[in-house]
C-alpha positions, 0 to 999 in steps of 0.5 A, a space after each residue: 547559504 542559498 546553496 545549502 539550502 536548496 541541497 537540503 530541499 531535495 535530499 528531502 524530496 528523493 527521500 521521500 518518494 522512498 518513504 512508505 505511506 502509512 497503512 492508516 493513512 490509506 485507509 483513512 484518507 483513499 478518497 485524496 490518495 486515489 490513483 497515486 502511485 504508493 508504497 505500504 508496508 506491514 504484516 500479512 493478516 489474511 489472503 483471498 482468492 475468487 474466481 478471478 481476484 486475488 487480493 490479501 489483507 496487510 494491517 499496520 503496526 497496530 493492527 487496527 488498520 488494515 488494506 486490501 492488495 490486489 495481486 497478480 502474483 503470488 500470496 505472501 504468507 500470512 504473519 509475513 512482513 511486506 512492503 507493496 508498491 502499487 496504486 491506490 483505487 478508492 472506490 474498488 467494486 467486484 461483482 457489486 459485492 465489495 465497495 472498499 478502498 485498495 492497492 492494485 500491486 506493481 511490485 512487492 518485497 519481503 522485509 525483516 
């Protein structure tokens, strides 16, 4: 029982470092998330780019809730579904213009 148990606990636990966060949930909750490594997934509503930043807008399913991803890659395009695994800054700032909570990009997949 004890076996079966402690078997139980960590398929849990590997499962869930594989679970997305929800978008609404880094938006609501960036300051407890700041600096934690996380993974989102969502459609592409709207892409930046600036001298030097490059970021795009993913929203949940909703649509009411969305995050900023800074990229060093590549837009996807706009209607795409994304998942974006990368680290939570809560108190991002660029050029003392924008103060929001986003996701500097490590890695990113095209999912359907």
């Amino acid at each position: 029982m004890k076996k079966t148990f402690l078997i139980l606990i960590t398929i849990i636990f590997l499962t869930s470092c594989y679970m997305p966060t929800s978008i609404r949930c880094v938006s609501k909750h960036a300051d407890k998330l700041d600096g934690r490594k996380i993974r989102v997934k969502g459609k592409v509503v709207s892409s930046v780019q600036l001298d030097d930043l490059r970021l795009f807008y993913v929203a949940s399913k909703t649509g009411k809730h969305n995050i900023a991803v800074v990229t060093k890659g590549s837009f996807p395009f706009k209607d795409e579904y994304t998942v974006v695994k990368g680290r939570v800054k809560y108190d991002f700032t660029h050029n003392n213009k924008y103060n929001m909570p986003v996701i500097y990009e490590t890695s990113k997949k095209k999912f359907k």
